[in-house]
Jmol script that loads the backbone (N, CA, C; Angstrom):
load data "model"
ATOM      1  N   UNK A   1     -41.555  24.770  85.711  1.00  0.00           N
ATOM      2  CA  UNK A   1     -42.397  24.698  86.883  1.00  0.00           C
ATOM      3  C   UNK A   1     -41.714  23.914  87.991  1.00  0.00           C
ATOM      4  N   UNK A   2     -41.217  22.794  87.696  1.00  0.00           N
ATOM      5  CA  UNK A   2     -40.531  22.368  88.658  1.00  0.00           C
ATOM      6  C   UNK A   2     -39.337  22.920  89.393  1.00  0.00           C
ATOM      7  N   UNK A   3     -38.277  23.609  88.598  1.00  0.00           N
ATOM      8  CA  UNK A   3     -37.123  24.296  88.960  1.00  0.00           C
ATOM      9  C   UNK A   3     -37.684  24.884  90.149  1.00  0.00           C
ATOM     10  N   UNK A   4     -38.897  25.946  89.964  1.00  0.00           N
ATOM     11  CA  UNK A   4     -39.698  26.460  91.104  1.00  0.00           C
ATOM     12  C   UNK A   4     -39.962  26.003  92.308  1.00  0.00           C
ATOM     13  N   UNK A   5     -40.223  24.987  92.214  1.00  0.00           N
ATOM     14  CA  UNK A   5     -40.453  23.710  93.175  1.00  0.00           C
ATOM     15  C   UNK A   5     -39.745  23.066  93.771  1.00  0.00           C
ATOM     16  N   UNK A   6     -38.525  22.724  92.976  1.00  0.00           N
ATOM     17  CA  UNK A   6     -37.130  21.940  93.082  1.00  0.00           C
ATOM     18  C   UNK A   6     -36.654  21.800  94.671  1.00  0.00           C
ATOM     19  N   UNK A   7     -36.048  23.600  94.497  1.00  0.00           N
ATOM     20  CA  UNK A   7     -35.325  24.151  95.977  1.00  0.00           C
ATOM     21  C   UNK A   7     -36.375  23.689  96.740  1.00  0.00           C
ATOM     22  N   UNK A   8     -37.502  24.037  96.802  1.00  0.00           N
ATOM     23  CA  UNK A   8     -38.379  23.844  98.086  1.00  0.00           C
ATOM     24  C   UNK A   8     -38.383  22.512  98.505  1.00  0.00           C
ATOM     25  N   UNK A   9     -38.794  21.620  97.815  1.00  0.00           N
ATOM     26  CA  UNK A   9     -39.046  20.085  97.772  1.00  0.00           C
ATOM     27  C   UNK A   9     -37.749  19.698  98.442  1.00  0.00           C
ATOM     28  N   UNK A  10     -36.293  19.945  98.001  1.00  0.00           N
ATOM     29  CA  UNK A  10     -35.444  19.184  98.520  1.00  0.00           C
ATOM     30  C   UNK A  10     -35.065  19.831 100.359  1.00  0.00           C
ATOM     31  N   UNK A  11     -35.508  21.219 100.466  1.00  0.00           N
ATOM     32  CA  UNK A  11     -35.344  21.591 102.057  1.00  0.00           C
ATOM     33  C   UNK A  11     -36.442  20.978 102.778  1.00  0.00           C
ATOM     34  N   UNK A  12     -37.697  20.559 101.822  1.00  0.00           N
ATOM     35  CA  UNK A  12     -38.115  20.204 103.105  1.00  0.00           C
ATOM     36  C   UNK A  12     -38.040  18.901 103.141  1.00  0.00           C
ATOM     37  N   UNK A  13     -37.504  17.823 102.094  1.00  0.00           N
ATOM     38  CA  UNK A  13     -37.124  16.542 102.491  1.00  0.00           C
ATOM     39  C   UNK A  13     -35.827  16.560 103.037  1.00  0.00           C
ATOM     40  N   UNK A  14     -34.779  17.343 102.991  1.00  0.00           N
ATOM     41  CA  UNK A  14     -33.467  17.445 104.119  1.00  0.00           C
ATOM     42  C   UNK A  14     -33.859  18.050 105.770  1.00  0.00           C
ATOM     43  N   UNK A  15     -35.091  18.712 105.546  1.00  0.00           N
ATOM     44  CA  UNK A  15     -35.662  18.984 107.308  1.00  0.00           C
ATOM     45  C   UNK A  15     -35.951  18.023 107.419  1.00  0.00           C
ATOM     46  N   UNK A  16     -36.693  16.646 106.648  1.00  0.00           N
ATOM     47  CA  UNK A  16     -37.720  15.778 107.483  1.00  0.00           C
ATOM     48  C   UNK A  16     -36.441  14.619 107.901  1.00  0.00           C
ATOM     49  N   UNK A  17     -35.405  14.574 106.702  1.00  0.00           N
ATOM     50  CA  UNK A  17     -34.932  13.771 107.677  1.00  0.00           C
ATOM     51  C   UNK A  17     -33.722  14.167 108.514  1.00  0.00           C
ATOM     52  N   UNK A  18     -33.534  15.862 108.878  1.00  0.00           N
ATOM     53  CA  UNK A  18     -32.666  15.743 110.115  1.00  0.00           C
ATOM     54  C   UNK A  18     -33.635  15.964 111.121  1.00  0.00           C
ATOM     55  N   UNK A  19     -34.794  16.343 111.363  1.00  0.00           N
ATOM     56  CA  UNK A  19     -35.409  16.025 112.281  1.00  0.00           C
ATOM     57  C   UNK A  19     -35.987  14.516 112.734  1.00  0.00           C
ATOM     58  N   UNK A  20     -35.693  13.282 111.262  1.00  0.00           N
ATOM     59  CA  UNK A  20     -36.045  12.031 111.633  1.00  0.00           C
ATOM     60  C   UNK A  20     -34.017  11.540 112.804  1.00  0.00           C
ATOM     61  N   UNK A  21     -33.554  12.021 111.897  1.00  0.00           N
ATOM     62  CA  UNK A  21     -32.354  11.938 112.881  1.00  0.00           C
ATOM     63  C   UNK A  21     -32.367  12.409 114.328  1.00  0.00           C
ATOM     64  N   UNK A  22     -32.716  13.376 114.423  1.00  0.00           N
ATOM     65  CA  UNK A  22     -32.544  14.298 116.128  1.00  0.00           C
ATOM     66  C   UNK A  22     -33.896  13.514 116.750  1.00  0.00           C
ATOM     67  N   UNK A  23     -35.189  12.837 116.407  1.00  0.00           N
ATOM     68  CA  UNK A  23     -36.325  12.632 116.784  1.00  0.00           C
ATOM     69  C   UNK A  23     -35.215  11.165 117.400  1.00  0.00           C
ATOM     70  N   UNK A  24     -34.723  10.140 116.105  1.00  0.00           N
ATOM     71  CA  UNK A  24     -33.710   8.671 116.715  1.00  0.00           C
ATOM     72  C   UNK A  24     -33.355   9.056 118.143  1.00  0.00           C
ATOM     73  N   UNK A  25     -32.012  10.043 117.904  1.00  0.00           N
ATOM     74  CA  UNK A  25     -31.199  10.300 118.941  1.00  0.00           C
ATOM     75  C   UNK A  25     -31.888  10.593 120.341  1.00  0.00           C
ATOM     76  N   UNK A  26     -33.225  11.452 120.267  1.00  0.00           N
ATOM     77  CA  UNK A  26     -33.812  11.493 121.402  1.00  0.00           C
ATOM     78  C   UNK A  26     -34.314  10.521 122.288  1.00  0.00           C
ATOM     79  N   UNK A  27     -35.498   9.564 121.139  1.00  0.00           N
ATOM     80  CA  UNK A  27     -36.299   8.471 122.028  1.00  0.00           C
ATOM     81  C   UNK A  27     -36.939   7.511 120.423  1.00  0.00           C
ATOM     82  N   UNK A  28     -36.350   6.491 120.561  1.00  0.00           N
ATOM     83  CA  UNK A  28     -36.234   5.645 119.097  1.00  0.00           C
ATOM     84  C   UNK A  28     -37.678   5.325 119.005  1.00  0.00           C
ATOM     85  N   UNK A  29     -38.514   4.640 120.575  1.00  0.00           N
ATOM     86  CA  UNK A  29     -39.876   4.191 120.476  1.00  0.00           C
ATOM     87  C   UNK A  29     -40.668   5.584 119.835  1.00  0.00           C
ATOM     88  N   UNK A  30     -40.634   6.487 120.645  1.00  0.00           N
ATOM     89  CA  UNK A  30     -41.321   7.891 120.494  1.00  0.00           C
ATOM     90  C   UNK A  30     -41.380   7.821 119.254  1.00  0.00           C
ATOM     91  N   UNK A  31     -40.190   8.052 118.163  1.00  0.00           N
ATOM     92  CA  UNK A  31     -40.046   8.331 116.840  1.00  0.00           C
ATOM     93  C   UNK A  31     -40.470   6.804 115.930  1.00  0.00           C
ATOM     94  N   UNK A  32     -40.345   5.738 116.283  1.00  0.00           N
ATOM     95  CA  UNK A  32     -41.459   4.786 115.324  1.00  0.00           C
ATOM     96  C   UNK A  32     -43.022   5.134 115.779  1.00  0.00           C
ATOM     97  N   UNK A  33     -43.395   5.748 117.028  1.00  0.00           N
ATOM     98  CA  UNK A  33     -45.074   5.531 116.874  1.00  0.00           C
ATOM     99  C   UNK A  33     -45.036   7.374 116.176  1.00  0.00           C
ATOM    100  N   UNK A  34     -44.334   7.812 115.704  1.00  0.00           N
ATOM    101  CA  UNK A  34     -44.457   9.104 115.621  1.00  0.00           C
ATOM    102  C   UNK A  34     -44.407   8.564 114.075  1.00  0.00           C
ATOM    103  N   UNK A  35     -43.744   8.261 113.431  1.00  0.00           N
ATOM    104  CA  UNK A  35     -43.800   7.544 111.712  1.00  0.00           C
ATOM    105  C   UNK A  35     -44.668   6.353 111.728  1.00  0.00           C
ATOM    106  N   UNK A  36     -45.224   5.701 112.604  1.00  0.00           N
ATOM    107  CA  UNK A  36     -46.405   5.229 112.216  1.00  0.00           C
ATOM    108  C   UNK A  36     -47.541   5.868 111.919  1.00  0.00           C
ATOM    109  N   UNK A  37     -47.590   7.057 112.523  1.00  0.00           N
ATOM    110  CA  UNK A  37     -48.860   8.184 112.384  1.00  0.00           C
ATOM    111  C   UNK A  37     -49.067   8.635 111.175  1.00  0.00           C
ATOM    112  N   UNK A  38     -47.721   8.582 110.432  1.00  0.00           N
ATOM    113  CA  UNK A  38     -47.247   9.509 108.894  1.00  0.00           C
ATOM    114  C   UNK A  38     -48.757   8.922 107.853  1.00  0.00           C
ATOM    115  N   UNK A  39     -48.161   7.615 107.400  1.00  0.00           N
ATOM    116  CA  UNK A  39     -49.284   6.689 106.671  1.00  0.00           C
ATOM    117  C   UNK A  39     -51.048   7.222 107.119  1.00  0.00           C
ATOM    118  N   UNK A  40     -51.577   6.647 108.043  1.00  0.00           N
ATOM    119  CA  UNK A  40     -52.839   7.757 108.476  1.00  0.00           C
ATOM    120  C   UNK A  40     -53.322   9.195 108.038  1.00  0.00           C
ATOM    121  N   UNK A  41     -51.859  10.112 108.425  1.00  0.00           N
ATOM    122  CA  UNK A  41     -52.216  11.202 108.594  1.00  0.00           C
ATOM    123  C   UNK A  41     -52.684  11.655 107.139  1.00  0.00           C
ATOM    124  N   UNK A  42     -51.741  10.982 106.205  1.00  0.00           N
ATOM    125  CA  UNK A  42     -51.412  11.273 104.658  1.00  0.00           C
ATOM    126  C   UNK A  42     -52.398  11.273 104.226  1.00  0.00           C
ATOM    127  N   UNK A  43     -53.980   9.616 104.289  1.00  0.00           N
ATOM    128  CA  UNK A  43     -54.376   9.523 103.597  1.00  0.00           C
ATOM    129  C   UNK A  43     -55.810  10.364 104.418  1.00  0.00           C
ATOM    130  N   UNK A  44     -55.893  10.805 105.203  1.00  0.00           N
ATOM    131  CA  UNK A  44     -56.882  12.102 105.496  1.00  0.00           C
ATOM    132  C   UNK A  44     -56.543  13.239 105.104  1.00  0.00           C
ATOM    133  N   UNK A  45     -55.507  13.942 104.726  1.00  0.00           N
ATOM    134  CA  UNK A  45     -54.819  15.355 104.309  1.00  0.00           C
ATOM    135  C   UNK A  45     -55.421  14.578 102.530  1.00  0.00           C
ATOM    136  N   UNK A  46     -54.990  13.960 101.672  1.00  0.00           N
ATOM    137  CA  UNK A  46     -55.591  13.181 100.583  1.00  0.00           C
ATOM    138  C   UNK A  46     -56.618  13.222 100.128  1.00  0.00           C
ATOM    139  N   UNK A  47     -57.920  12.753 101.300  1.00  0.00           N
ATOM    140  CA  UNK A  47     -59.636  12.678 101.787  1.00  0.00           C
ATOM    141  C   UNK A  47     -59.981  13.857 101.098  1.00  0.00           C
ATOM    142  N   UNK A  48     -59.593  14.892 102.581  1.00  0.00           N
ATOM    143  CA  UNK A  48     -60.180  15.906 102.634  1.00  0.00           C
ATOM    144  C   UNK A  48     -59.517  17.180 101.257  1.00  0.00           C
ATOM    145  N   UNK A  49     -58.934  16.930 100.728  1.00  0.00           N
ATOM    146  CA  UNK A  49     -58.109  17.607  99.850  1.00  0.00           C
ATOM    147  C   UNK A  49     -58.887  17.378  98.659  1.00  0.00           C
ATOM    148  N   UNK A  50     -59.531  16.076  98.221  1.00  0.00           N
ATOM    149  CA  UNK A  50     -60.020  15.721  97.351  1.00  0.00           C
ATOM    150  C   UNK A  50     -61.879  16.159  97.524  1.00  0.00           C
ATOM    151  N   UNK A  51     -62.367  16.706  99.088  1.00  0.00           N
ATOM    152  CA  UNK A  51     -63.173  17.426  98.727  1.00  0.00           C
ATOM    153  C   UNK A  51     -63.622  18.746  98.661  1.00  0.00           C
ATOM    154  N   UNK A  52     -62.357  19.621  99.366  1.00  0.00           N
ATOM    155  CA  UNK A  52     -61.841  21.112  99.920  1.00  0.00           C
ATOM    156  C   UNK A  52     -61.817  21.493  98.345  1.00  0.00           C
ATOM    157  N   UNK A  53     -60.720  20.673  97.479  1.00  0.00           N
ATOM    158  CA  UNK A  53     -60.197  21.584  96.256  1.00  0.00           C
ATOM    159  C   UNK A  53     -61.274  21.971  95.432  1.00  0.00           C
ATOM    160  N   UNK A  54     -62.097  21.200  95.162  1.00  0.00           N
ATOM    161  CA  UNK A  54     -63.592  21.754  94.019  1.00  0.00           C
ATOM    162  C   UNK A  54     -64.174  22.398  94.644  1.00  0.00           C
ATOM    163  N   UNK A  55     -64.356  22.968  96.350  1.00  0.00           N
ATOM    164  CA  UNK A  55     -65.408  23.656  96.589  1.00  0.00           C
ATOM    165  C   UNK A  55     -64.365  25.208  96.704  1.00  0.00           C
ATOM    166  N   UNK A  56     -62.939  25.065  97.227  1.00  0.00           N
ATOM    167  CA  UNK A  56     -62.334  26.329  97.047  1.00  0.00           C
ATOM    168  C   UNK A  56     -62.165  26.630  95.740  1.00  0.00           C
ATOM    169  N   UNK A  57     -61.758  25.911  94.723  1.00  0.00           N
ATOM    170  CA  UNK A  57     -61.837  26.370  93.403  1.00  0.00           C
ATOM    171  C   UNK A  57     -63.190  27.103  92.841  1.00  0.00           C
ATOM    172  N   UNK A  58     -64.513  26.873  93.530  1.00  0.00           N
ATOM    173  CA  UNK A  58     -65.453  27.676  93.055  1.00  0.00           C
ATOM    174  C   UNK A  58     -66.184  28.394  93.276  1.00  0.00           C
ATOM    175  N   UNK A  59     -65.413  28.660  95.105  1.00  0.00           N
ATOM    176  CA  UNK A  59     -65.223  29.985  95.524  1.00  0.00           C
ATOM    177  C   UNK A  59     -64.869  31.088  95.187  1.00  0.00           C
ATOM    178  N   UNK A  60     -62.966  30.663  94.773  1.00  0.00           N
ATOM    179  CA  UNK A  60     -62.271  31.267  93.819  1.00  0.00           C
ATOM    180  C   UNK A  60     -62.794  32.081  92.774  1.00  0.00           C
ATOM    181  N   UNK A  61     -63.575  31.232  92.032  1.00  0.00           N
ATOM    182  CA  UNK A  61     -64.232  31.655  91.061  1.00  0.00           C
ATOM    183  C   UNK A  61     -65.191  32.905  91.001  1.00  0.00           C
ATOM    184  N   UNK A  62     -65.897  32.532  91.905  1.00  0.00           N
ATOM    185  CA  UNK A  62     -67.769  33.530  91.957  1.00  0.00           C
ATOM    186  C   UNK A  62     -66.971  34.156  92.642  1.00  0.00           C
ATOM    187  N   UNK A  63     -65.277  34.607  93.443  1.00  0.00           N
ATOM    188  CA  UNK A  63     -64.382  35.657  94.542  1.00  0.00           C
ATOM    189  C   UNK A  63     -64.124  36.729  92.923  1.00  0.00           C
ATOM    190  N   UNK A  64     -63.329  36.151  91.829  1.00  0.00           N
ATOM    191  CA  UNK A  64     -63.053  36.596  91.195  1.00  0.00           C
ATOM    192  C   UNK A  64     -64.138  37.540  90.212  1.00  0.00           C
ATOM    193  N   UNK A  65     -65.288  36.595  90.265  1.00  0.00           N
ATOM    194  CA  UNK A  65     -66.340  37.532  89.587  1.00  0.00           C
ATOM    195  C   UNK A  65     -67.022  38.524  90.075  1.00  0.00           C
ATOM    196  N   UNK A  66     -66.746  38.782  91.334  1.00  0.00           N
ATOM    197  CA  UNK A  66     -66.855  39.703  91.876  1.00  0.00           C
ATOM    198  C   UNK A  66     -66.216  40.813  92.139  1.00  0.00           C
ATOM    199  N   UNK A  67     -64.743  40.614  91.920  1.00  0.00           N
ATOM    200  CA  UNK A  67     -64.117  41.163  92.044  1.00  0.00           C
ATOM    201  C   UNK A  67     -63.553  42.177  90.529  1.00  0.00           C
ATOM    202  N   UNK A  68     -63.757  41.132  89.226  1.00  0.00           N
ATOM    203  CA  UNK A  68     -63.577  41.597  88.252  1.00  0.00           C
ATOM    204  C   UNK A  68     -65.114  43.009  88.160  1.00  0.00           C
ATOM    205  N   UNK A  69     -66.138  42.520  88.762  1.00  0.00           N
ATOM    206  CA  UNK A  69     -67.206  43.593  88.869  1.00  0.00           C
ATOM    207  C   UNK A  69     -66.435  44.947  89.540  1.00  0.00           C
ATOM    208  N   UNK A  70     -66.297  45.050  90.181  1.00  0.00           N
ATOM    209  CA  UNK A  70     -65.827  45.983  91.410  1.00  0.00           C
ATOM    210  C   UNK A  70     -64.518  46.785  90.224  1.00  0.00           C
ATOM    211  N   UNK A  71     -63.859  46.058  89.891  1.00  0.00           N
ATOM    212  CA  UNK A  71     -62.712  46.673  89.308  1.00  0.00           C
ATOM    213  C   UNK A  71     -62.761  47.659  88.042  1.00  0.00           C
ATOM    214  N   UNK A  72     -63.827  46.835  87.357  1.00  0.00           N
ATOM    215  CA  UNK A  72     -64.610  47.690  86.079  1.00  0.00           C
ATOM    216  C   UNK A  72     -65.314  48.888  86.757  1.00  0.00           C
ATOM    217  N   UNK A  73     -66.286  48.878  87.407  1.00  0.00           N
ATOM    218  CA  UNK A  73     -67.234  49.716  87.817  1.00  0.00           C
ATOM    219  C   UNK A  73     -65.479  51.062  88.217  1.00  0.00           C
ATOM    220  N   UNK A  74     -64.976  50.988  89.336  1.00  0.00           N
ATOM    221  CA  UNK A  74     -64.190  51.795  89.691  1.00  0.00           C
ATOM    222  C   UNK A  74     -63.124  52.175  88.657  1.00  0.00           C
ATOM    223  N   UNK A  75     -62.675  51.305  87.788  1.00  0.00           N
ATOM    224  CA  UNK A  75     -61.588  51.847  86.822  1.00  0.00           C
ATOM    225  C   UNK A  75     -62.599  53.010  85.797  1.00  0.00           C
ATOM    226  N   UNK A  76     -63.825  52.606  85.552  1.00  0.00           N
ATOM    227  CA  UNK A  76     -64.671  52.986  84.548  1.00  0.00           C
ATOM    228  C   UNK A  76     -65.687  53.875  85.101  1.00  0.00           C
ATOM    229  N   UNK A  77     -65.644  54.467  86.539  1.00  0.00           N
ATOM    230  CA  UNK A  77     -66.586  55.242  86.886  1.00  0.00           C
ATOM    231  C   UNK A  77     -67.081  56.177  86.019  1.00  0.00           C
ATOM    232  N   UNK A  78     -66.458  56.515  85.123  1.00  0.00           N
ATOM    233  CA  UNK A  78     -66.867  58.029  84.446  1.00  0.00           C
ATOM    234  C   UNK A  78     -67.969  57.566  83.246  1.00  0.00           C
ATOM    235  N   UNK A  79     -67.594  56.545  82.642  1.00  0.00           N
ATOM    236  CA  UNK A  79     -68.063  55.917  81.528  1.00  0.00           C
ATOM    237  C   UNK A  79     -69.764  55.577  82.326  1.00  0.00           C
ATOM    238  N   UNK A  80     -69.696  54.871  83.612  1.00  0.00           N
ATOM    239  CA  UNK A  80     -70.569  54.411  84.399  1.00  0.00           C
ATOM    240  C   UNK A  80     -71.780  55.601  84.972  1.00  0.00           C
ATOM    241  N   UNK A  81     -70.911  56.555  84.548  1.00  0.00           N
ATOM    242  CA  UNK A  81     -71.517  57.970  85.632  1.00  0.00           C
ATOM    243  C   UNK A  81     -72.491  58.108  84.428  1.00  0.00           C
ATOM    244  N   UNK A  82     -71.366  58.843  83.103  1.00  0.00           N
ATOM    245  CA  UNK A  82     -71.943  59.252  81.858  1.00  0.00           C
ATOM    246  C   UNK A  82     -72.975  58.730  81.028  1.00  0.00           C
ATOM    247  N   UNK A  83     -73.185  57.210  81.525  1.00  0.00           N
ATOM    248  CA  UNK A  83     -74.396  56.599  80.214  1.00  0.00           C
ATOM    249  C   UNK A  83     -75.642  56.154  81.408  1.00  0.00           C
ATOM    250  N   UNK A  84     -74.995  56.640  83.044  1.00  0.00           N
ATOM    251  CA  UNK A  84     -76.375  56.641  84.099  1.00  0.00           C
ATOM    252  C   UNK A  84     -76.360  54.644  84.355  1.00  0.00           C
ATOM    253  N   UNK A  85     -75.502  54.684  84.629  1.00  0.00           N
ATOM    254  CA  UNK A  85     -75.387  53.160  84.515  1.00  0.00           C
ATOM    255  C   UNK A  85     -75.188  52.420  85.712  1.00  0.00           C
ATOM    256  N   UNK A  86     -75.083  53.615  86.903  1.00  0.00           N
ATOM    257  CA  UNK A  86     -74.939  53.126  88.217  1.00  0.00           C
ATOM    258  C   UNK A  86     -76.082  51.571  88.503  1.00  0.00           C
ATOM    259  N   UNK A  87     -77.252  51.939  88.313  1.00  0.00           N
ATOM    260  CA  UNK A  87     -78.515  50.893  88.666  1.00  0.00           C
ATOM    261  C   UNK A  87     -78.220  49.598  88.263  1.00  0.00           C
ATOM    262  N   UNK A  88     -77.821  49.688  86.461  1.00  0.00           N
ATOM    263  CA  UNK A  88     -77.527  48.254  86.159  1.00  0.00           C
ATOM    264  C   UNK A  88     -75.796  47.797  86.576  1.00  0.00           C
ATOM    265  N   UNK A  89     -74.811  48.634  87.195  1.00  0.00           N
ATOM    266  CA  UNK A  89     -73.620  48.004  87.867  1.00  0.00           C
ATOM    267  C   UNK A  89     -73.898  47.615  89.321  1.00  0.00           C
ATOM    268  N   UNK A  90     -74.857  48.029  89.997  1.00  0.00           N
ATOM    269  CA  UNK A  90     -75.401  47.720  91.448  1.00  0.00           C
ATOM    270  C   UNK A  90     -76.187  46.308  91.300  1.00  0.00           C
ATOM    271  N   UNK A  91     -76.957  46.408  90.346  1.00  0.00           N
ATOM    272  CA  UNK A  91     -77.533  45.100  90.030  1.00  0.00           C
ATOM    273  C   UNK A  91     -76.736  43.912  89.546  1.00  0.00           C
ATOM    274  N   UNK A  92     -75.973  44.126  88.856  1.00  0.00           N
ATOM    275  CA  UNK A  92     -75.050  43.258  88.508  1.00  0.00           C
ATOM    276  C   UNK A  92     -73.915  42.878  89.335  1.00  0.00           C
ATOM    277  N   UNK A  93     -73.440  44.049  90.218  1.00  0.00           N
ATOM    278  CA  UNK A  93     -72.573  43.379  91.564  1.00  0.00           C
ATOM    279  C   UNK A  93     -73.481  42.617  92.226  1.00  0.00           C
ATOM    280  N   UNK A  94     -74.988  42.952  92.743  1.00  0.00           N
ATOM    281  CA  UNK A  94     -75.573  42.234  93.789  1.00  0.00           C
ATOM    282  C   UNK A  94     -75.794  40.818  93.336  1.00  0.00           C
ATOM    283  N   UNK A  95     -76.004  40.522  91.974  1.00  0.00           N
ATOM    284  CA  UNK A  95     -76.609  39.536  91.831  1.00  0.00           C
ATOM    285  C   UNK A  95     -75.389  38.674  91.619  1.00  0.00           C
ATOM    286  N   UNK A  96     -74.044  39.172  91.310  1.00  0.00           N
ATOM    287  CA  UNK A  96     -72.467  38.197  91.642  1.00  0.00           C
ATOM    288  C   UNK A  96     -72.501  37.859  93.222  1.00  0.00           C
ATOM    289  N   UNK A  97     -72.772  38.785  93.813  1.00  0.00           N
ATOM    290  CA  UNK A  97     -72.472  38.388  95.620  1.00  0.00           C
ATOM    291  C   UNK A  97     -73.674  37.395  95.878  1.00  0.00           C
ATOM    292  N   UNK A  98     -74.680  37.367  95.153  1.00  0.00           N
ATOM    293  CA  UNK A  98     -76.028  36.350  95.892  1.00  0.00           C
ATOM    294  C   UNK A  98     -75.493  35.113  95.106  1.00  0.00           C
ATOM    295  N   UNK A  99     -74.621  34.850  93.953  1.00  0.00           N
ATOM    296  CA  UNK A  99     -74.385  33.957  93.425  1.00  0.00           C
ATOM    297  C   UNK A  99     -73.548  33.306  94.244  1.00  0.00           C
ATOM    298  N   UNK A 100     -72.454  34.101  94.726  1.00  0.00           N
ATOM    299  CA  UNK A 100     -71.330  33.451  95.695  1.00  0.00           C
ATOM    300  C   UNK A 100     -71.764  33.013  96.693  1.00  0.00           C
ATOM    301  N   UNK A 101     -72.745  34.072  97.226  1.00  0.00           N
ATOM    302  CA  UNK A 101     -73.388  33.352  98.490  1.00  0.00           C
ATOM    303  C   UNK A 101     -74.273  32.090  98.845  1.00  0.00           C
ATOM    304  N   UNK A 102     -74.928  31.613  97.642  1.00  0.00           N
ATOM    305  CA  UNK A 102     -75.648  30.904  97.143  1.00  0.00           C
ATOM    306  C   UNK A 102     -74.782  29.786  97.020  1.00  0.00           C
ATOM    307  N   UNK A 103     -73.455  29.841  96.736  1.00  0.00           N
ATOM    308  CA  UNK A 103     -72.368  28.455  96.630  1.00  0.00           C
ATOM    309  C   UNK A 103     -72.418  28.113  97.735  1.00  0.00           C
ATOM    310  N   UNK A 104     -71.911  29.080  98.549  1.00  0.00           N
ATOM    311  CA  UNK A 104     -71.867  28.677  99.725  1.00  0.00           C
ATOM    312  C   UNK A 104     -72.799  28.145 100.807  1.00  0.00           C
ATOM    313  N   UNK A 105     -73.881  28.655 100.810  1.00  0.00           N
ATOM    314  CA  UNK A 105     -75.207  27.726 101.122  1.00  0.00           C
ATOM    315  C   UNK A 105     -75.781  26.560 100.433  1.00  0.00           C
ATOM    316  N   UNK A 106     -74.971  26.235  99.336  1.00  0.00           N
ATOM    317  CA  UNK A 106     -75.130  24.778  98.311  1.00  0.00           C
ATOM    318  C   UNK A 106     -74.204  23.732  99.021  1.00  0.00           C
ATOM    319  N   UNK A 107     -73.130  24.588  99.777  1.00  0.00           N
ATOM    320  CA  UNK A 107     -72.360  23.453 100.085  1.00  0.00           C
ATOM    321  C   UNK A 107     -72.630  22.642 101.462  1.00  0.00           C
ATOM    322  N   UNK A 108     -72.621  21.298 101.637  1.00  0.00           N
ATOM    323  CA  UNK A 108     -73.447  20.117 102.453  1.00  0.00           C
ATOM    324  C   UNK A 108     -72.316  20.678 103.957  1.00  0.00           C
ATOM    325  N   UNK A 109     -73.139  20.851 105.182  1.00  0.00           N
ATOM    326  CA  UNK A 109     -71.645  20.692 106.287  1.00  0.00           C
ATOM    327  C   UNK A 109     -71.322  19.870 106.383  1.00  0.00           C
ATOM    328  N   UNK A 110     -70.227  19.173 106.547  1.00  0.00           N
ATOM    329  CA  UNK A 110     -69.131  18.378 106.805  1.00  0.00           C
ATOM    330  C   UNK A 110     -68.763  17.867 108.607  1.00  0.00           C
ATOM    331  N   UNK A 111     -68.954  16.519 108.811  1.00  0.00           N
ATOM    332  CA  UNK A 111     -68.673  16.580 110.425  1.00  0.00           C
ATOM    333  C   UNK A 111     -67.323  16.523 110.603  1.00  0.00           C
ATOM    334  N   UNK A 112     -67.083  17.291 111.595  1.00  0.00           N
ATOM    335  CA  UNK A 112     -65.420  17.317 111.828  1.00  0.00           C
ATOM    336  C   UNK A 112     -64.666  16.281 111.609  1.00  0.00           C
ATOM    337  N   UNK A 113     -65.201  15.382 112.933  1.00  0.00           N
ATOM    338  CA  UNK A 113     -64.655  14.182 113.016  1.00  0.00           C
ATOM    339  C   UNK A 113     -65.834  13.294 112.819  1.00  0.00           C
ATOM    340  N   UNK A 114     -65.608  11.804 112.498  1.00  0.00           N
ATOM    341  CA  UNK A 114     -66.651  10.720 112.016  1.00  0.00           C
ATOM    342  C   UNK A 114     -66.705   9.760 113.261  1.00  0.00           C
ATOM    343  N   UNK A 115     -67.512  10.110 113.684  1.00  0.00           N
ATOM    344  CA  UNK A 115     -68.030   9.306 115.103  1.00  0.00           C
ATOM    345  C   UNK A 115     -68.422   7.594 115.364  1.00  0.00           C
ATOM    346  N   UNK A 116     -67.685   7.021 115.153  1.00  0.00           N
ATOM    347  CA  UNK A 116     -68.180   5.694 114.870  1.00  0.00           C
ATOM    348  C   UNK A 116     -68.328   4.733 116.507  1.00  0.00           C
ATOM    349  N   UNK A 117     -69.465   5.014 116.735  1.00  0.00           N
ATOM    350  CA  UNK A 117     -69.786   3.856 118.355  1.00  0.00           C
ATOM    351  C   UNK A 117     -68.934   2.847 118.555  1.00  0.00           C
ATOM    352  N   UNK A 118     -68.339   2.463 119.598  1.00  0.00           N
ATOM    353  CA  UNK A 118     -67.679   1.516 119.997  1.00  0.00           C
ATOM    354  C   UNK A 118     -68.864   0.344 120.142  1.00  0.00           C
ATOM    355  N   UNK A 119     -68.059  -0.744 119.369  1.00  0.00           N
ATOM    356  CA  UNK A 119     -69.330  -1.997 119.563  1.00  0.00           C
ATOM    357  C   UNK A 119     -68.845  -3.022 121.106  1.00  0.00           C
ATOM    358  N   UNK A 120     -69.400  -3.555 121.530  1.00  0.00           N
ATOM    359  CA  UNK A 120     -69.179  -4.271 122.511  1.00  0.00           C
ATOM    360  C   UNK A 120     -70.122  -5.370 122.705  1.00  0.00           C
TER     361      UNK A 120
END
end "model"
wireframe off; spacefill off
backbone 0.3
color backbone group
């Protein structure tokens, strides 16, 4: 798994730092408030990652069960035709899509940004 990973990981730590090089050469202040940002940025990409991944993972999920529906019904039309089975594969797709849809109306909105009043 890693070998997979390997190549990628090391181009994009040899981009970050010839672009930390060409960023020096340009404007040195520019490029420290530009790596001060790094730390920040990290631990919101982190945040939000830690609450994105369980709700796309079970998207994923009720995507796939829907999809495994769809695939049976069409690979198996004949079987579906022959035992009159259309009603209970319509019912059983609809009630996968109200499930998915149903995640998705479970899930709380999220404010973009967190608004905190300036005190004075």
């Amino acid at each position: 798994m890693f070998l997979g990973f390997g190549p990628m990981l090391a181009v994009a730590g040899l981009s970050f730092i010839a672009a930390l090089i060409l960023m020096l050469n340009m404007d040195v202040k520019l490029t420290l408030v530009t790596m001060l940002m790094l730390p920040p940025l990290y631990i919101v990409g982190a945040r939000m990652r830690k609450r994105l991944f369980p709700i796309s993972w079970v998207m994923l999920a009720r995507t796939a069960d829907i999809a495994t529906i769809v695939e049976e019904d069409v690979t198996g039309i004949r079987v579906v035709k022959s035992f009159a089975a259309e009603d209970a594969q319509i019912s059983l797709f609809m009630l996968s899509s109200m499930n998915g849809a149903a995640t998705l109306r479970s899930i709380p909105p999220q404010p973009a940004f967190h608004h905190h009043p300036v005190r004075r």
